[in-house]
N, C-alpha and C positions, 0 to 999 in steps of 0.2 A: 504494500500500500504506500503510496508516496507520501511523504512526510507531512506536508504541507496539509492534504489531506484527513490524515491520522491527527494532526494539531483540530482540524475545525471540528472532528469527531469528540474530542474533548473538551473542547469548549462548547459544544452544546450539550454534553451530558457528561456529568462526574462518573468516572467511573469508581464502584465500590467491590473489590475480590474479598472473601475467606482466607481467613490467613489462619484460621485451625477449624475443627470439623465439626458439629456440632456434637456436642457430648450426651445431650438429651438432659440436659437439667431440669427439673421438674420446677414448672414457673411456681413464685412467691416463693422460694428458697430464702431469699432475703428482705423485700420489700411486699408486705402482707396493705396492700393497698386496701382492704377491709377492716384497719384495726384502726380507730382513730385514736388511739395514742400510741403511735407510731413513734418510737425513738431516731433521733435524727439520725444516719449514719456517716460515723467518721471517713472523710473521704481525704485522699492526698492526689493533686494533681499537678508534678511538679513542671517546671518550663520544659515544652518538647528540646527533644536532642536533635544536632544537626549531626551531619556523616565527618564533617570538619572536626568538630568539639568548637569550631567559634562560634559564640553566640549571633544571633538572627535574629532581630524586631520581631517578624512573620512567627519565629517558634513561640515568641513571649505572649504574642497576641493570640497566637490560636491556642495556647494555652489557659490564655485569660477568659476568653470565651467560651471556653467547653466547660471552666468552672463554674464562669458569671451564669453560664444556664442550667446548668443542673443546681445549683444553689434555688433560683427560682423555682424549681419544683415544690420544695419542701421535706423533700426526702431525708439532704445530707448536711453534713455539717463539712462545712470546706474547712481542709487545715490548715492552719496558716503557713506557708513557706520559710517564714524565718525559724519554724521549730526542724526542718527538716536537719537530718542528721548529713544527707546526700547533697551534693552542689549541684548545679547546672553542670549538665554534659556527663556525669558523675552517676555510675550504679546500675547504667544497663538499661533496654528497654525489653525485650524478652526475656522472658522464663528464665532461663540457664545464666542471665547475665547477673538478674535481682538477687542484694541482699534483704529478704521479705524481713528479716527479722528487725533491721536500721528503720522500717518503717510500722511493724506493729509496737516499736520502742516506743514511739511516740503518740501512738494508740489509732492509727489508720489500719480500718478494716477493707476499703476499698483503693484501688492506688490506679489510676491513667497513666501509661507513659506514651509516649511520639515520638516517632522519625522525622524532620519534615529537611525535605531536597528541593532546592532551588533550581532547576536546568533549562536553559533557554527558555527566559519568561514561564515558565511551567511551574507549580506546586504541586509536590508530591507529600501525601501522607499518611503514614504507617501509624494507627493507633490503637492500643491494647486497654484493656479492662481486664484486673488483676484483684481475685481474692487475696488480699496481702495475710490474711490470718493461714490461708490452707496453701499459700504459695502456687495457685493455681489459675491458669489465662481463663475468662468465661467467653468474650469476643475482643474479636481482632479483627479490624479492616484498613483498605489501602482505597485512598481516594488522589487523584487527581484533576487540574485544573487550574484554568487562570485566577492571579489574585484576587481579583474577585468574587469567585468563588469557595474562598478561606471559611466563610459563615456556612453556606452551605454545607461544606465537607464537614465542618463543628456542630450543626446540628443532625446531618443525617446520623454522625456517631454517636450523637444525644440519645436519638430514638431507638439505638440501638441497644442504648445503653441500660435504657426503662425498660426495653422488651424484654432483656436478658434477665432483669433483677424481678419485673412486675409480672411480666404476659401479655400485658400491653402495649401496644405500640403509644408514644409522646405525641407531643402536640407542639416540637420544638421548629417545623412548617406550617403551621396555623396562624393565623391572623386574627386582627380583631375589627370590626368594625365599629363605630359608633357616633353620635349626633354631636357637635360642636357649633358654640355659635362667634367664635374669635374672628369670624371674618365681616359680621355684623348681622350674620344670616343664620339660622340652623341649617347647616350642612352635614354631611354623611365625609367622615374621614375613615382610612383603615393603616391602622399599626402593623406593626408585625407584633407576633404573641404576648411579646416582653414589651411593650409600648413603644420602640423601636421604631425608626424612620417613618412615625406617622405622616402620612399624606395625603391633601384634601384629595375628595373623590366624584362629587358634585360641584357643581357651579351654577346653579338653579335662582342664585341670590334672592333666593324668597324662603318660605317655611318647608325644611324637609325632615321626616319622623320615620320612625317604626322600620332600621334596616335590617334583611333579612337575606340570609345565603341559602343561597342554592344546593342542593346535595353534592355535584359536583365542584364548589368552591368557586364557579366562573360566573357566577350571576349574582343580581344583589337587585331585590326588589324591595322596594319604598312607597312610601306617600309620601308627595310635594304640592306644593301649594303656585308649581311655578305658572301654570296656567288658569289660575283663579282659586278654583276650588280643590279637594282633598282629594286628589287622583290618585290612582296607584302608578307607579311605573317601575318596569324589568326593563333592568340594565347590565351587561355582561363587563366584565371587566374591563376585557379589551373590546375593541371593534367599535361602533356604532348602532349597532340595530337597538333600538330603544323602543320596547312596545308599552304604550302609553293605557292604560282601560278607563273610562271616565264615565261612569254609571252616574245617575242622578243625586245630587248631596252626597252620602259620604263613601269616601273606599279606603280602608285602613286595613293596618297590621298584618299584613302578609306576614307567610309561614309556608315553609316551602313542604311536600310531601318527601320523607326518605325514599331515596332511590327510585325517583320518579320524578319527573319534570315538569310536572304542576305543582299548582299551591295552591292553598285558602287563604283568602282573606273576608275582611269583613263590610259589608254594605250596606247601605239602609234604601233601595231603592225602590225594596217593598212596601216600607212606611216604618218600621222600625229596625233596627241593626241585625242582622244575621250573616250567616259565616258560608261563605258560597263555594265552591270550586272554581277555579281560572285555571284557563287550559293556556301552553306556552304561547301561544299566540294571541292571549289576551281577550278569549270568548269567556264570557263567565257563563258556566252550564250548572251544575245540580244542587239544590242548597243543603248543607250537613245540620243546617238548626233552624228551626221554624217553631219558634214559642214565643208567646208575646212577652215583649221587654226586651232587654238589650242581651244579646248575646254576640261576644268578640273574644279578641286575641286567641289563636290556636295554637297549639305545639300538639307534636306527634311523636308519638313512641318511634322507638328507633326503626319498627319492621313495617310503623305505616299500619298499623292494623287499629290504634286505637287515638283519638284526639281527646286533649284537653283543652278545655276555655272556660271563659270567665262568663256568666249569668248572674242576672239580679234575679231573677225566676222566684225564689226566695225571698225577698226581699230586701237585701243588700248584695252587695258584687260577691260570690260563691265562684269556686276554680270547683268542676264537673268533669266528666268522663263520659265520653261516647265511643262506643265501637264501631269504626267504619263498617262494618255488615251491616249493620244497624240495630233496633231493641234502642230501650228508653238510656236516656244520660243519669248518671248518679252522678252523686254529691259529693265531693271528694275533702273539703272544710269545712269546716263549724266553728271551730276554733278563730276566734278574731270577727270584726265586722264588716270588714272592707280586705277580701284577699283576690289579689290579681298578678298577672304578667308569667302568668306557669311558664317554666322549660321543664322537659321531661329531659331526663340524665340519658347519654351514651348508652347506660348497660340498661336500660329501661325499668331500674328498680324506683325510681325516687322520680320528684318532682319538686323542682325548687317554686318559689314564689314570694310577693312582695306581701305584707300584711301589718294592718294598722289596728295596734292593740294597746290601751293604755295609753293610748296618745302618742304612741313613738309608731314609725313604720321600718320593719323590720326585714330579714330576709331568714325564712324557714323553709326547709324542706319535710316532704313528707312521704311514706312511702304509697304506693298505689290503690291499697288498699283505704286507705283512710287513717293508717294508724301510725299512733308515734311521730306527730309533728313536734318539732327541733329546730329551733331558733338559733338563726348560727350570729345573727349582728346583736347591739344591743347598747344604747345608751350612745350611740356617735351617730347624732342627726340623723338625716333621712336617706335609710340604705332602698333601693328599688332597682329595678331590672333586672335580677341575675339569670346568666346562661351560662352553662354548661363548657367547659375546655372538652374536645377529641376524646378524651381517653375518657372522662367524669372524674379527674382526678382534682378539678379546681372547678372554679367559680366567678365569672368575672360581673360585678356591677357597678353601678352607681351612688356616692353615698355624698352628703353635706357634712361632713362630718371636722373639715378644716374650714366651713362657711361654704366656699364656691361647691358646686356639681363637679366628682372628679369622677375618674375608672379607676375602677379596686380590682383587685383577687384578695381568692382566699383557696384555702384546699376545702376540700366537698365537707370537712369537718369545724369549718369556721374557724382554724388556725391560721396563724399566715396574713393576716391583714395589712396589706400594704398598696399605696397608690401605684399603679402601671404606669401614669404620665402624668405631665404637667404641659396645658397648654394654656393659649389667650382664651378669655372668656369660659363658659364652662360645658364641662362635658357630660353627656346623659347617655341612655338606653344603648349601653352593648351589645354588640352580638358577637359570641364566638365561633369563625369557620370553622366548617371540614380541614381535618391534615390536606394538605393540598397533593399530596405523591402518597407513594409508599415505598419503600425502602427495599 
């Protein structure tokens, strides 16, 4: 293959080999993603090695950032580098080189090391995940690519890295989208997962709400106000085809169906709100709720087989359950007077939601059944919106809790509470994408 060639071949996709076999480790060996007191695990991740022994910006960086993300999980406890016993360049990167024992000295049960090769504008990199207690490699891959693709190579080994310990694949290619109005307008921006290179995404310079991904990660449909009234419009990331729906008064809170390329949202063109089907091409066909009063916002179970949404049916805003086959919707709250904005979790056991109890509004999940709601916010202003992170290991919403509307996470146990970003003006109603690839 000619070289030149073989260069654009890598620059358009990283490649990632096996560098050991898999051994068959039975997932949550180590990371029991179902235990919410989870002890953090000690991890050491020291500056990758270069093949020279001189040190490289590029090793420090990509070193910095395979820590700075897996810290974000919540999982590990990053060691500090000046307790290491080892230098830079110092102690080996495979099996046979490591002294495990200079690093469980200092109480690291997990340890990353790197290769990273500089050749003709190219990065290459060799990176391992090491039981340091059992002195044992769990994965090992080799990625290259242009500098620019340093981040990518650093997360796809992120993902690797959660699969190995969890069974789950990360969500360190996921994104966020959500509303800001620092431009004077509500507009639709999207981060990358970690609040990262956020960048505006509309320009509608009117009112735009309720953004909403697509199964496939490539679409994002809204309500905006850009053409008068509350329209919906499906917009794909890239390209231009913009299909616009504009039913009579209102069209809000789309919701996309899993693994299927329609969505619900919601309308009142009947005379009062109900939750309709839209087909990709912006026909709205079969209604999913027909009871008098307001019925909106949907989320769906991860298989598509059952929706949740918000009814005043009862008498106050109630989050309910309908099974797409159809039979009547139950009641899925009681609990509080005003509960709204349901996401149903990844593994389809829980359902988070926003609820105003005692005069604070909170963010509780509950399980499906109705039982054992759990209040993860509590005394920091007004938390609402939460959604769901790819795997259900986190939580991203909106809370006043420093005065302005920021973006939080949290892990699916209400640990971890920290803002994602700080931008002009304030920020509301997250959505977390689909993993965009897979590994």
């Amino acid at each position: 293959m000619p070289i030149h060639r073989a260069i654009c071949i890598v620059c358009i996709a990283i490649a990632a080999l096996f560098l050991v076999p898999n051994t068959g480790r039975a997932a949550y060996d180590y990371v029991d993603i179902s235990n919410p007191s989870l002890q953090k695990i000690p991890l050491a991740v020291p500056v990758f090695h270069t093949p020279s022994g001189r040190p490289l910006q590029v090793a420090e960086d990509a070193a910095d950032d395979l820590a700075r993300n897996l810290d974000f999980t919540g999982y590990f406890q990053i060691l500090d580098r000046h307790r290491f016993l080892v230098g830079p360049n110092q102690g080996g990167v495979a099996a046979g080189e490591i002294a495990f024992k200079d690093w469980t000295r200092i109480g690291a049960e997990l340890l990353v090391t790197g290769l990273v090769r500089v050749e003709e504008g190219l990065i290459e990199m060799e990176l391992r995940l090491f039981d340091a207690v059992k002195g044992e490699q769990l994965v090992g891959k080799r990625y290259k690519g242009w500098p620019r693709d340093r981040q990518k190579m650093i997360r796809r080994f992120c993902n690797e890295i959660i699969h190995s310990l969890t069974g789950e694949w990360g969500y360190f290619d996921s994104r966020v989208a959500f509303i800001s109005n620092g431009s004077g307008n509500k507009e639709i921006y999207i981060s990358d997962f970690d609040g990262e290179d956020a960048k505006r995404f509309t320009h509608h310079n009117s009112i735009t709400l309720f953004p909403a991904w697509s199964s496939d990660a490539r679409k994002i449909a809204y309500t905006s106000y850009a053409r008068g009234g509350p329209d919906l419009f499906i917009r794909p990331l890239t390209g231009r085809e913009i299909v616009v729906v504009s039913k009579e008064r209102l069209n809000t809170t789309p919701a996309w169906i899993p693994g299927k390329n329609g969505l619900a949202a919601t309308f009142s063109f009947t005379g009062d709100q109900e939750i309709h089907l839209v087909s990709p091409g912006g026909n709205v066909t079969q209604n999913l709720t027909d009871h008098r009063g307001i019925d909106t916002s949907p989320a769906f179970s991860p298989d598509g087989a059952s929706m949740a949404f918000v009814s005043d049916r009862s008498g106050s805003p109630q989050v309910y359950i309908r099974d797409m086959g159809g039979g009547q919707a139950r009641r899925l709250t009681f609990q509080g007077r005003y509960n709204t904005q349901p996401s149903w979790s990844p593994r389809g056991d829980l359902i988070a939601y926003s609820s105003m109890e005692g005069g604070e509004i909170n963010i509780y999940v509950i399980d499906t059944a109705g039982r054992r709601p759990r209040r993860l916010t509590q005394g920091a202003g007004r938390n609402e919106s939460p959604d769901w992170s790819p795997d259900g290991s986190m939580i991203v919403f909106s809370s006043t809790r420093e005065g302005s509307s920021r973006i939080y996470v949290m892990t699916a146990y209400g640990t971890d509470q920290r803002r994602l970003l700080t931008l002009p003006g304030e920020q509301t109603s997250p959505k977390w994408s689909p993993r965009l690839s897979r590994n």
